[in-house]
Structure formats: structure tokens, C-alpha cells
C-alpha positions, 0 to 999 in steps of 0.5 A, spaced: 486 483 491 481 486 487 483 487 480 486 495 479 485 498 472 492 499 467 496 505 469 493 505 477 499 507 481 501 504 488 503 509 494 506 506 501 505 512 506 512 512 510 513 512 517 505 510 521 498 513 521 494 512 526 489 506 525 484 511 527 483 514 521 478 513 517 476 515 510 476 523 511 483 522 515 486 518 511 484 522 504 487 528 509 494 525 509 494 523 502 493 531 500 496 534 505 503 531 507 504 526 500 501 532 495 497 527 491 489 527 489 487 521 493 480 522 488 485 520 482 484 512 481 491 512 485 491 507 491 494 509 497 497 504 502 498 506 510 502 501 516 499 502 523 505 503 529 505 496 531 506 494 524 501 488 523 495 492 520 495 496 513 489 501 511 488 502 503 485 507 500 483 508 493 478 512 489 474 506 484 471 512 479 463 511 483 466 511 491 471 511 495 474 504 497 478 503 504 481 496 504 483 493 512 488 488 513 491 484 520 495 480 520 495 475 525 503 473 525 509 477 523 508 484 519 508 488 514 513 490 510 515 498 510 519 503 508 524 506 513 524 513 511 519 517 516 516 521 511 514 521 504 511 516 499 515 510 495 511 507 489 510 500 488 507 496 483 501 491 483 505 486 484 509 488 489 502 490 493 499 484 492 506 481 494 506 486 501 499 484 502 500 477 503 505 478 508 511 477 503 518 482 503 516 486 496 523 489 497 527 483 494 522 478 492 527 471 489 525 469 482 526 462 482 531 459 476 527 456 470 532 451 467 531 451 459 529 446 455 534 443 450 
């Protein structure tokens, strides 16, 4: 994933966006149904129906960026709620598009030196 500027908010899109969409469609939901400017440097994240693919939408100050992803096994971790947005931080995205539960990522147990 590509390195996001401090202070860069992440949204996921709940429910499923056509995997048709491109840049305009995509731009179009973001300001219609989530109410946010998808030219603020905010990365919007959406899941297709069948859940293995995702679109990414961010604003990088000179052009507008479209990241695809599919996996081959499994799916992409999703809100339930069918409508709306839920924010997440870089590293629960990078953690999403790597196919892991950002929901409840396990840390693992440092013992301590004595």
C-alpha cells in the first residue's frame, strides 16, 4: 500500500457497490450517499457483492488514484450495516487489504525481560 500523508482518514463504504463503477461513479457515491468531499485526500474504500474484490479511491493532491484488489481465496472483511460509512485507520486498511479480520486483529504477548 502506498504510504498515506499523517492525518488521511479511512472510510469503508457499507453494504456493495457495483465493481462497474469507475472514478466518476465512484466520486458520485462518495458525495451523494457517504456526504463527504472525495477530493479531501480521504481514502475511500468500496466492497464489490461477492466480496472478494475492493476498489480504493483517493484524492493524492495532483490526480485522483483508483486502487483494485481480488482475491483469489477468501473475502474482504466488511461492516454488516447496509448503509453508510465506518472509519478505519491505516493500519486496519492495510490489515483489510491483506485479506485479514481488521475487526479483531490478536496482538501477540511480549514477555517482558527480567
Amino acid at each position: 500500500m502506498i504510504g498515506l500523508p499523517t492525518g488521511t482518514r479511512v472510510w469503508l463504504a457499507a453494504g456493495v457497490t457495483d465493481m462497474r463503477r469507475g472514478f466518476d461513479g465512484l466520486a458520485a457515491i462518495v458525495q451523494d450517499k457517504l456526504q463527504e468531499d472525495p477530493f479531501s485526500g480521504h481514502v475511500f474504500a468500496f466492497r464489490g457483492r461477492r466480496g472478494d474484490r475492493i476498489k480504493v479511491l483517493w484524492w493524492s493532491g495532483d490526480g485522483m488514484c483508483l486502487f483494485t484488489k481480488r482475491l483469489e481465496e477468501g473475502r474482504f472483511v466488511w461492516p454488516v450495516a447496509a448503509s453508510g460509512a465506518v472509519h478505519l485507520t491505516s493500519a486496519q486498511l492495510s490489515m483489510l487489504l491483506e485479506g485479514i479480520d481488521w475487526r479483531r486483529p490478536k496482538r501477540t504477548h511480549r514477555p517482558t525481560q527480567v
